[in-house]
N, C-alpha and C positions, 0 to 999 in steps of 0.2 A: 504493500500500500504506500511506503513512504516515498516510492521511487514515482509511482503514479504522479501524472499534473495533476494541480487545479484544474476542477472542474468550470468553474469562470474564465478559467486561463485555456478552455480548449481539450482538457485532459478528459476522461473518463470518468464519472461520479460514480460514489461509493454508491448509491441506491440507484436502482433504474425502474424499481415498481411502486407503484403507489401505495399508501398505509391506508388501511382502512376507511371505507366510504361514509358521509355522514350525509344526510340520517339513515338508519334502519328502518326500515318497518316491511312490512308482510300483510300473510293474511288478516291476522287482527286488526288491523285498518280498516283493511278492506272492507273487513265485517261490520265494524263501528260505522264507517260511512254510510254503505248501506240503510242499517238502519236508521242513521240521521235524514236521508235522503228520504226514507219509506214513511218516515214520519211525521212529515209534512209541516212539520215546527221547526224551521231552520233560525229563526232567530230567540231575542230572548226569550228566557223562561222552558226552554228544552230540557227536557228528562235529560239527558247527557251531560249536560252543562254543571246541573246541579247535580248529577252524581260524582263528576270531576269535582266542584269546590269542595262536595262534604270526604270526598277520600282523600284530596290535596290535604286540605286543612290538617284531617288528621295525619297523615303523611309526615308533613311539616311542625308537628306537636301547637296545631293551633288552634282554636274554636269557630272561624270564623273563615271564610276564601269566598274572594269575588275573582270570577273574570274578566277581564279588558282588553281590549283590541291590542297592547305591547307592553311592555314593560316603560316605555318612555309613559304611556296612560298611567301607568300604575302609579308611576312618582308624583305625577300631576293628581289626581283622584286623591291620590292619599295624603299628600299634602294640605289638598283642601279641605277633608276631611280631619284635621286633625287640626286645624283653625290657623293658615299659614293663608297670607294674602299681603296686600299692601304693608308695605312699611315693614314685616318681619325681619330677622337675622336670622339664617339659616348655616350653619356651620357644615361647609364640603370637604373631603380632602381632594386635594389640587390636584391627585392621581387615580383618572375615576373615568370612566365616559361621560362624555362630555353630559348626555342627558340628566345625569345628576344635577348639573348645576341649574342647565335651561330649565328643567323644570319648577326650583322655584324661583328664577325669574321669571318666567313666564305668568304666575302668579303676583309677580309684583313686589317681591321681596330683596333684600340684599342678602349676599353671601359672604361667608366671611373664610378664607383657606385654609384649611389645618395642613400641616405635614403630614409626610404618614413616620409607620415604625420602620426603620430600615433591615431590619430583618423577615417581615411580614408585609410592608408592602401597606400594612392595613393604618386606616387613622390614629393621628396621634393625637390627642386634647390636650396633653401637657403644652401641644405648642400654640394652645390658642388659650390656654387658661384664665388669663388673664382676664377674656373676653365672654367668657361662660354664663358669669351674673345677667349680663345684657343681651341672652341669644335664646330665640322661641326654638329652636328645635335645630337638630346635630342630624345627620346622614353618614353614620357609620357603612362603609361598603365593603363586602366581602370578596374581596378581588380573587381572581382567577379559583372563586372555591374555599379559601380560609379564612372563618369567620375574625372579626377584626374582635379586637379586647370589650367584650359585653360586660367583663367586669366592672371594668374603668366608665365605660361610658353610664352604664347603668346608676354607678354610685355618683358622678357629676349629676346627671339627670334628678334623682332625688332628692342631692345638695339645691341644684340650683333654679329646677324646675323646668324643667324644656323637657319639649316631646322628642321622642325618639322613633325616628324611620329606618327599620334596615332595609339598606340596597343589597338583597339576595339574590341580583340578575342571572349571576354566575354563581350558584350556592344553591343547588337544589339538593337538598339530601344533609348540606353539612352540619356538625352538631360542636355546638360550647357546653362543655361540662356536661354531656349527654342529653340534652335539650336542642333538638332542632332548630334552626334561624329562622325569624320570620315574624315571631310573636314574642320575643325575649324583650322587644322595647316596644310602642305603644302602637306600631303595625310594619309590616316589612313588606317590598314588593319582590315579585320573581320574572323573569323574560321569558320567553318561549320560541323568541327568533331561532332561525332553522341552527345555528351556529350552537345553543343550548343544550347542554344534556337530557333536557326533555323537551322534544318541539312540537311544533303544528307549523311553520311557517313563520310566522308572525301571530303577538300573542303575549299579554299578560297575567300579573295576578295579583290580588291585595290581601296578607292573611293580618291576623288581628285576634286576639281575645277579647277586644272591647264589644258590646253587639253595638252601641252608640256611633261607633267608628265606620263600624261595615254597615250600618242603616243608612250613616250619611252617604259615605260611599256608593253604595246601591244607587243612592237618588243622583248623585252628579255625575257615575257613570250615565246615569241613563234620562238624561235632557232636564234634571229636576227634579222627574216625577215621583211621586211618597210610595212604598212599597205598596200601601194597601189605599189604593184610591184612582179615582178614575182617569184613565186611559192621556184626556189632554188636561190636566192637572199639574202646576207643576209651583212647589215648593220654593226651589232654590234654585238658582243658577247652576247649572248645568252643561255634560255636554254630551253628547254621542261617543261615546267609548267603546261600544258594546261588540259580543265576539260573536260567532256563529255557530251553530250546531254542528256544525262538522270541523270545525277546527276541534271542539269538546270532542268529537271522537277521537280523532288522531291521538289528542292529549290524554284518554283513558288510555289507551295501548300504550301509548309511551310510558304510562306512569307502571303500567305495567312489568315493563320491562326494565323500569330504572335498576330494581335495587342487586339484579347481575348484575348490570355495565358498572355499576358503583362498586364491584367488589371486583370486577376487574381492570377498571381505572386504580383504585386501591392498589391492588397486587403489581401492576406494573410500572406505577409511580413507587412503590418498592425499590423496585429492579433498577427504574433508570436514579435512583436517588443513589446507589451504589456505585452503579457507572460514572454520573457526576462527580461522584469521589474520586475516581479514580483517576478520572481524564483529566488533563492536563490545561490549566488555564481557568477552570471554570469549578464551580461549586452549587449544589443545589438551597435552594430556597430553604431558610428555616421552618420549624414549624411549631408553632408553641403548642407546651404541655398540657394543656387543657385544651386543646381542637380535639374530641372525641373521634370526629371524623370533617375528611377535610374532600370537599366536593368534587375536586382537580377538574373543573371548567378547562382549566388551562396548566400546563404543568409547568412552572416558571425556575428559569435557571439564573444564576447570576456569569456573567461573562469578565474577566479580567482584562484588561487592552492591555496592561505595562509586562503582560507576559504572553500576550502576543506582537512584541515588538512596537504596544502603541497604537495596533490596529485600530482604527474608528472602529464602532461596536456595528455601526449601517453596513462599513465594508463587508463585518464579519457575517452577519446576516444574510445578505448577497452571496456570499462563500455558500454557504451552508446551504442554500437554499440550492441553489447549483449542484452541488452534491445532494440534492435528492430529499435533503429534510426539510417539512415546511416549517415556517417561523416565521416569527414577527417581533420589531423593537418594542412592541408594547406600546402604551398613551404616551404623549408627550402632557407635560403641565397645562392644565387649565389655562391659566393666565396668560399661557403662551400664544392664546387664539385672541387676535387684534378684536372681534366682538365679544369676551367677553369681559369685566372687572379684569383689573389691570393688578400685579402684588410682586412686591419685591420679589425673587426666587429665594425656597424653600428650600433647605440644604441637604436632606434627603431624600424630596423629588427630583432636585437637581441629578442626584446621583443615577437616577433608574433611567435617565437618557443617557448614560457611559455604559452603564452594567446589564440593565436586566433585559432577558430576552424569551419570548412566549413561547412554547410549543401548543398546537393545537390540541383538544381531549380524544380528535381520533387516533390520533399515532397511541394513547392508551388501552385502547382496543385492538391493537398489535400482542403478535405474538414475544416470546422475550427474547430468540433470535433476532427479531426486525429493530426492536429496541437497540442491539450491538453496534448496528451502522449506523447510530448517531455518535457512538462514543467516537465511533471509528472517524466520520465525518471529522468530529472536532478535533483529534488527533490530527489527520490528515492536512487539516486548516493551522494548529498549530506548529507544525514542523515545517513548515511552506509560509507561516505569515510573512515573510520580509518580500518576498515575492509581489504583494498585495500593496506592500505601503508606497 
């Protein structure tokens, strides 16, 4: 392998087959569809719909699941559901999709940036402490799968009184101290875009233990209207959020099938957290001691440059990619986009544009052979970086 070129450079790439396809599904779709189809209720209020929230919910360790047209709905719905509009402080961390933020500006509120932890990727309050007294509500997100510190946040929350949203986009399944995400702060949303552990295409979700939360919710997903009342009735300001009955099917089969893919996402983020050891340059993602279980959305590595010669981390990316593994730099900083709030940089967001770099959760559904040609990849990359610079 060593004597191989780069693959960018012309040579041969360590992979020439593709890692597993995403989404899965089959017959049990097919079946669900059907029936969604034969039942002549494709919009709200479908038998399907509502047996997706009541097994979600439970699923999720929640009491409560609404669906909505995407998880950008869900931030929006929930937000306003839990009394966030004009004039609020909304506490993001800077390392997030972007929809995090927009949505509550879009609502009318200010955001305020936290770092994250640099081990975890996840929010950090310590670095906005200062600013906690004075902020309606925090968006803890659990980035690529591993829920961010619920302790910490939980305990400011009750100090200082703000609501708490978790961003579960990429977190279906994962658990803090053996309690599911989602309902550990005062409502959590989930995504269902096709890229998701569990999908339908496009597709949200709002879980919550409040019923007061998911009542309101209910009405602003859907134009206003009061759950029990008539048809052009409409309460509150509202919007059309709403999902279709055939998405609710795909999303029963999916949920069906999660909790394999979750225990073999598990087993071969094992595998490749061993390989990361080993290989040269590079180290895997920590994981704090209380993640019960950590979702792997996405399995994130951290990338060294000063031991590959300096390499820019984009160049290294393009390497790899070349040789057959997919990836990506991951988010750049919030602040970093000319529309939104403008903030000093953050000194360990700063860092995840040098270092960290994404694998997608299909290459987890590999077998633990196909996982070797990564390590192999980034071997290959670092014995050849000067080649690159």
């Amino acid at each position: 392998m060593s004597g191989d070129r780069l693959a960018i450079l012309g040579g041969r790439p360590v992979r020439d087959k593709p890692y597993p396809s995403w989404p899965i599904f089959g017959e049990r779709e097919e079946e669900l569809l059907l029936k969604a189809l034969r039942s002549g209720r494709w919009s709200v209020g479908g038998e399907l719909q509502e047996e997706f929230e009541r097994r979600f919910a439970e699923f999720q360790d929640a009491r409560y699941c609404l669906l909505c047209s995407s998880g950008t709905a869900a931030l929006k719905i929930a937000l306003k559901a839990l009394g966030i509009g004009p004039g609020s402080r909304v506490v993001v961390p800077a390392y997030t999709f972007i929809a995090t933020a927009t949505s509550a500006l879009d609502l009318g509120a200010r955001i305020i940036y936290a770092d994250i932890d640099p081990r975890t990727l996840t929010i950090d309050l310590e670095s906005v402490r200062d600013q906690l007294r004075n902020v309606d509500a925090v968006i803890p997100v659990h980035v690529a799968g591993h829920p961010a510190d619920m302790d910490v946040v939980m305990e400011y929350s009750e100090r200082y009184g703000f609501k708490v949203l978790e961003d579960a986009a990429q977190a279906h399944g994962a658990e803090w101290r053996g309690r599911r995400v989602g309902a550990i702060g005062d409502a959590g949303i989930f995504s269902f875009y096709q890229s998701k552990n569990i999908t339908c295409g496009e597709g949200g979700a709002i879980t919550t233990n409040h019923e007061e939360v998911w009542d309101k919710a209910w009405s602003i997903r859907n134009v206003g209207r009061p759950r029990q009342g008539p048809w052009y009735e409409h309460k509150i300001y509202g919007w059309n959020y709403r999902i279709t009955e055939f998405q609710a099917a795909v999303l029963l089969a999916q949920l069906e099938r999660a909790p394999e893919l979750m225990r073999r996402r598990d087993e071969a983020a094992r595998v490749l957290d061993k390989l990361m050891d080993e290989a040269p340059g590079v180290e895997p993602l920590e994981r704090d001691g209380r993640v019960t279980r950590h979702a792997y959305h996405l399995y994130v590595f951290r990338y060294r440059p000063e031991e590959f010669r300096g390499l820019p981390k984009e160049r290294f990316v393009e390497a790899l990619r070349a040789e057959g593994i997919p990836c990506s730099p991951g988010y750049r900083p919030l602040y970093t986009y000319g529309f939104l709030p403008p903030s000093k940089p953050l000194p360990n967001t700063e860092k995840t544009r040098e270092e960290i770099v994404w694998l997608p959760q299909p290459i987890l559904l590999s077998k633990p052979q196909d996982l070797q040609d990564i390590a192999q990849a980034i071997q290959k990359i670092h014995q050849q970086a000067e080649t690159l610079r």
